[in-house]
N, C-alpha and C positions, 0 to 999 in steps of 0.2 A: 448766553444760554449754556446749560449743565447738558456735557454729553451725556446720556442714558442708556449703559448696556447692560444686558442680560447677562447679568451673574449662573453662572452653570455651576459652582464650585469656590469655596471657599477659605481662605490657607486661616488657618487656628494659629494665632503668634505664642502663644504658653508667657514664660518668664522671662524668655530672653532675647533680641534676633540675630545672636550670634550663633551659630551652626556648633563650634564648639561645647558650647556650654549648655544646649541645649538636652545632652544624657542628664544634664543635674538635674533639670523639672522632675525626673524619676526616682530621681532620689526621694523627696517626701511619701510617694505613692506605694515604693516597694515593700517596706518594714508594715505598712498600714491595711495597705488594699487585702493581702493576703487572710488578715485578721479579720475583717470585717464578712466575708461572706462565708467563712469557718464556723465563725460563732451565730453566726444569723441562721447559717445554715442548722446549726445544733438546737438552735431552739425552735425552728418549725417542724423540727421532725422530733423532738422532745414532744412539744404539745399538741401534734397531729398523732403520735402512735398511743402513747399511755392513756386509757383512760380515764385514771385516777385526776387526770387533769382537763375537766368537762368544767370549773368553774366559769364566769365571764371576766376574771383576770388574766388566766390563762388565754381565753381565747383574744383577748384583744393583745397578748403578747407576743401571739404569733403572727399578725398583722403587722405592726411595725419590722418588725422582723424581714418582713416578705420588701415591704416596701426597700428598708435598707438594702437587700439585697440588690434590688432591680435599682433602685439611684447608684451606687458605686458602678454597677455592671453596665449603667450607658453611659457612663462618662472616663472613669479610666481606667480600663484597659486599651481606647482609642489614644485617651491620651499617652499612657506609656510607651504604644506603639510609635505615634508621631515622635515623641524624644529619642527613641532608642533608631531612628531610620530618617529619611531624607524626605520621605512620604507623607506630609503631613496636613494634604488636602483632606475636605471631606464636600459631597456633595450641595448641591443647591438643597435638596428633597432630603439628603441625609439630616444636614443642619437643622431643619422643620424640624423632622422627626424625633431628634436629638434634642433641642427646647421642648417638642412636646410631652418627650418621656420626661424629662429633669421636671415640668411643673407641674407634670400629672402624679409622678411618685413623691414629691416633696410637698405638694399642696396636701396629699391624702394622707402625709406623716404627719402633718399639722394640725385635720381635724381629727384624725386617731390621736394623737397625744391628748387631745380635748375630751375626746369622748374616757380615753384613759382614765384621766384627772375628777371627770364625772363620775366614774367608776369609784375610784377610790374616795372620793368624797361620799358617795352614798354607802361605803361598805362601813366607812367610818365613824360617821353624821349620822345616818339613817338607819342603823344595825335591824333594827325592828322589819321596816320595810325594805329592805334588799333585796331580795329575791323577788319581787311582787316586780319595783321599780326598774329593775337588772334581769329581767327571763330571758329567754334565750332570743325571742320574736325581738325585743328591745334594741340586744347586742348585736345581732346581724340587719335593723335597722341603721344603728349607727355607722358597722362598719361599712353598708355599702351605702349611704349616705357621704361615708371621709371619700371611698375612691370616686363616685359620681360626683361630687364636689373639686375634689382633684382633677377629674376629666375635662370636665367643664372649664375650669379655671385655665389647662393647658389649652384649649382648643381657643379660650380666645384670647391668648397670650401668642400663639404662633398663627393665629389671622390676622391679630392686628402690627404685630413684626414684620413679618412677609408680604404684607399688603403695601410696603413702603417700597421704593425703588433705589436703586443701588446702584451707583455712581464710581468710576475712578478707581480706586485699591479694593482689591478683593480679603487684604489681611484682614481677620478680626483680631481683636487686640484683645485675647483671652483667650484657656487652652482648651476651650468647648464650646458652644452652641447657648448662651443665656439672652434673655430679652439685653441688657445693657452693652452687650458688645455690639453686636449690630447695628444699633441707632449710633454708634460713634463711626462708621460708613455709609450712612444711607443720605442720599442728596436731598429728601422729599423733608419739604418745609415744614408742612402740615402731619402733625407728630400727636391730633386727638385720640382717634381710635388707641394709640398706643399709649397715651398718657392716662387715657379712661381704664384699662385694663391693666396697667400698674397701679390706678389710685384702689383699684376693686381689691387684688389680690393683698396689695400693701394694707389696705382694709379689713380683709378678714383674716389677716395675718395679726390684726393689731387684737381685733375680736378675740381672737384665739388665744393670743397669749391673756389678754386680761382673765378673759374666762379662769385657763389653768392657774395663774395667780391666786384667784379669788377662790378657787376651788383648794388650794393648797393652804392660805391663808386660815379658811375656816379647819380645814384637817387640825394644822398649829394649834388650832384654837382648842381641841378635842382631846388631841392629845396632850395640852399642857394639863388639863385636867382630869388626866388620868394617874390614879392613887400610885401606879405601880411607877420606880423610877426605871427598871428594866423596860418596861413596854413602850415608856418616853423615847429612851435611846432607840429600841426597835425602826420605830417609827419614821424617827427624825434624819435616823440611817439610811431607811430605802427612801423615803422625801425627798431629802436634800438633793444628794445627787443629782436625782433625778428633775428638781429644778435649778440645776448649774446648768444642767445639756440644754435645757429648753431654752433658758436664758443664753447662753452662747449660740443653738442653733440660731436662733431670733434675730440678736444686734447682729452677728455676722450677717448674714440674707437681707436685713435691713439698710445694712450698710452698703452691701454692694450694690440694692435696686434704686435706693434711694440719695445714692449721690447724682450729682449732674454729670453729666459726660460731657470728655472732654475731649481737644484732638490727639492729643499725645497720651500711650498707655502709660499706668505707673504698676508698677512693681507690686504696690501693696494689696489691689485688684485682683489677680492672680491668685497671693498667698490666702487673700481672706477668702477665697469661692474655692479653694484648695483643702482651708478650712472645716469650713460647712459641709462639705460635699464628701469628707473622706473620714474627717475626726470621729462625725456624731454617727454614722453607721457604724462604726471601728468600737465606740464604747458603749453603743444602745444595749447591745445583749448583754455584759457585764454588770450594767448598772439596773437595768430593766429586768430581767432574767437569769441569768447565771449567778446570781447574788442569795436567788431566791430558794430555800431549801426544800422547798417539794419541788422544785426545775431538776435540782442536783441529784436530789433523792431519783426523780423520774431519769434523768440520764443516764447514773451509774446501771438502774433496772436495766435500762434497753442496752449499755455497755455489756452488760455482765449477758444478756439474752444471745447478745450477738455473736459475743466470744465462746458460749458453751454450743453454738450450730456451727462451728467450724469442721470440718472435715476430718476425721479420725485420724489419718494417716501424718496432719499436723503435729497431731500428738504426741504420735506413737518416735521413742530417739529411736534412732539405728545401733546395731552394734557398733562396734570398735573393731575398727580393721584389725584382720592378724597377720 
């Protein structure tokens, strides 16, 4: 018989279990983290103050946006902490709550990039009907359909995780809180509920992306037949990129849920949910928004707004000592 105690608290293993070598896990986060809720931050207060940016592109760019913020912000600065110090439990209830934020913001960026993709395929495809198809009632349909969707999706991702019982080592073998680490410590045989709520999310994770494929595919389609060669490259510029991130966010998240687990961590676990979880927030606003010349146009205004209500006495040099 499996002895069975009550886990209170959890030790997070990150990269390595040498004590040493453990500042290095911060190595990848420091150059990154900082950049990601800089620029995140710069494009929800871009598209929240100007008005000039009332479209429904704008408004769904401040959405991912918010989301990136909140997935970097419950995952590492915990973890920086744990590498940088000797402290690197985290609660029973913490851990929950820590899976629940990671699938609830990461689920909600996935059907925002969707509804995105829809976005731009009707501004594209359907010039005619756009506005009819895109009103406003539409775009705050979708966006609070991605985060109740996302909700949803975490809430039964850390019932059906937590609902297993927990055996022997308390180390998880990852430097956070995701469905896959935990099941490589749990004693409990019977692994449904939590195989049914991987098959769901890995499910409409597959949805998602075909969608934005198909939606990106027909764009291709629109703009190779467009007369201008200029507006081709336009196009193909803000597209692309934009389905390399989807396509990496994707096989990465895919890779990490959809391997089997094993008893011993590997290495390359880590680096890829290190990946996902740091990269694609770090380059969403670049490639999504700050690229975009009315984002930039709208910045420098609020730039320029901000600098001229500074205080007089900023202004004003002093003499020169006599």
């Amino acid at each position: 018989m499996t002895n069975v105690t009550l886990k209170t608290e959890f030790l997070p293993l990150g990269f390595s279990e040498v004590r040493e070598l453990r500042p290095v896990q911060a190595a990848p986060f420091l150059p990154v983290y900082p950049a990601a809720p800089t620029g995140n931050l710069l494009v929800v207060a871009v598209t929240a103050l100007d008005r000039r940016l009332r479209a429904p592109v704008y408004f769904f760019l401040g959405n991912p946006s918010v989301l990136d913020l909140c997935l970097v912000s419950v995952i590492v600065p915990k973890s920086v902490h744990d590498s940088l110090t000797d402290n690197n439990s985290i609660s029973f209830l913490g851990c929950i709550v820590q899976l629940f934020l990671w699938i609830l913001f990461a689920g909600s960026e996935y059907f925002i990039l969707t509804a995105m993709s829809y976005d731009r395929y009707a501004a594209v495809c359907l010039p005619l009907s756009y506005g009819v198809v895109m009103d406003r009632a539409a775009c705050g349909k979708m966006a609070a359909a991605s985060w109740l969707g996302g909700g949803l999706i975490g809430v039964l991702f850390s019932a059906s995780t937590f609902s297993l019982s927990f055996c022997g080592t308390n180390v998880v073998p990852q430097f956070f809180c995701d469905v896959p680490a935990p099941l490589k410590i749990t004693c409990s045989e019977d692994h449904v509920a939590t195989d049914v709520s991987m098959a769901t999310g890995v499910a409409l994770a597959v949805v998602c992306f075909v969608l934005i494929v198909v939606s990106y595919v027909h764009i291709f389609w629109a703009v190779l037949r467009m007369p201008a060669a200029e507006g081709r490259a336009g196009a193909f510029s803000t597209c692309l990129p934009r389905l390399v991130v989807v396509i990496a966010f994707f096989s990465m998240g895919t890779f990490a849920y959809l391997k089997p687990p094993s008893d011993s961590p590997s290495t390359p676990d880590p680096l890829a949910s290190a990946f996902y979880t740091v990269v694609p927030p770090a380059l969403n606003p670049l490639i999504y928004s700050l690229r975009n010349k009315d984002v930039k146009s709208a910045l420098g205004r609020i730039l320029k707004g901000t600098l001229s209500r500074l205080p007089l006495w900023r202004k004003i040099s002093l003499p020169p000592c006599q």
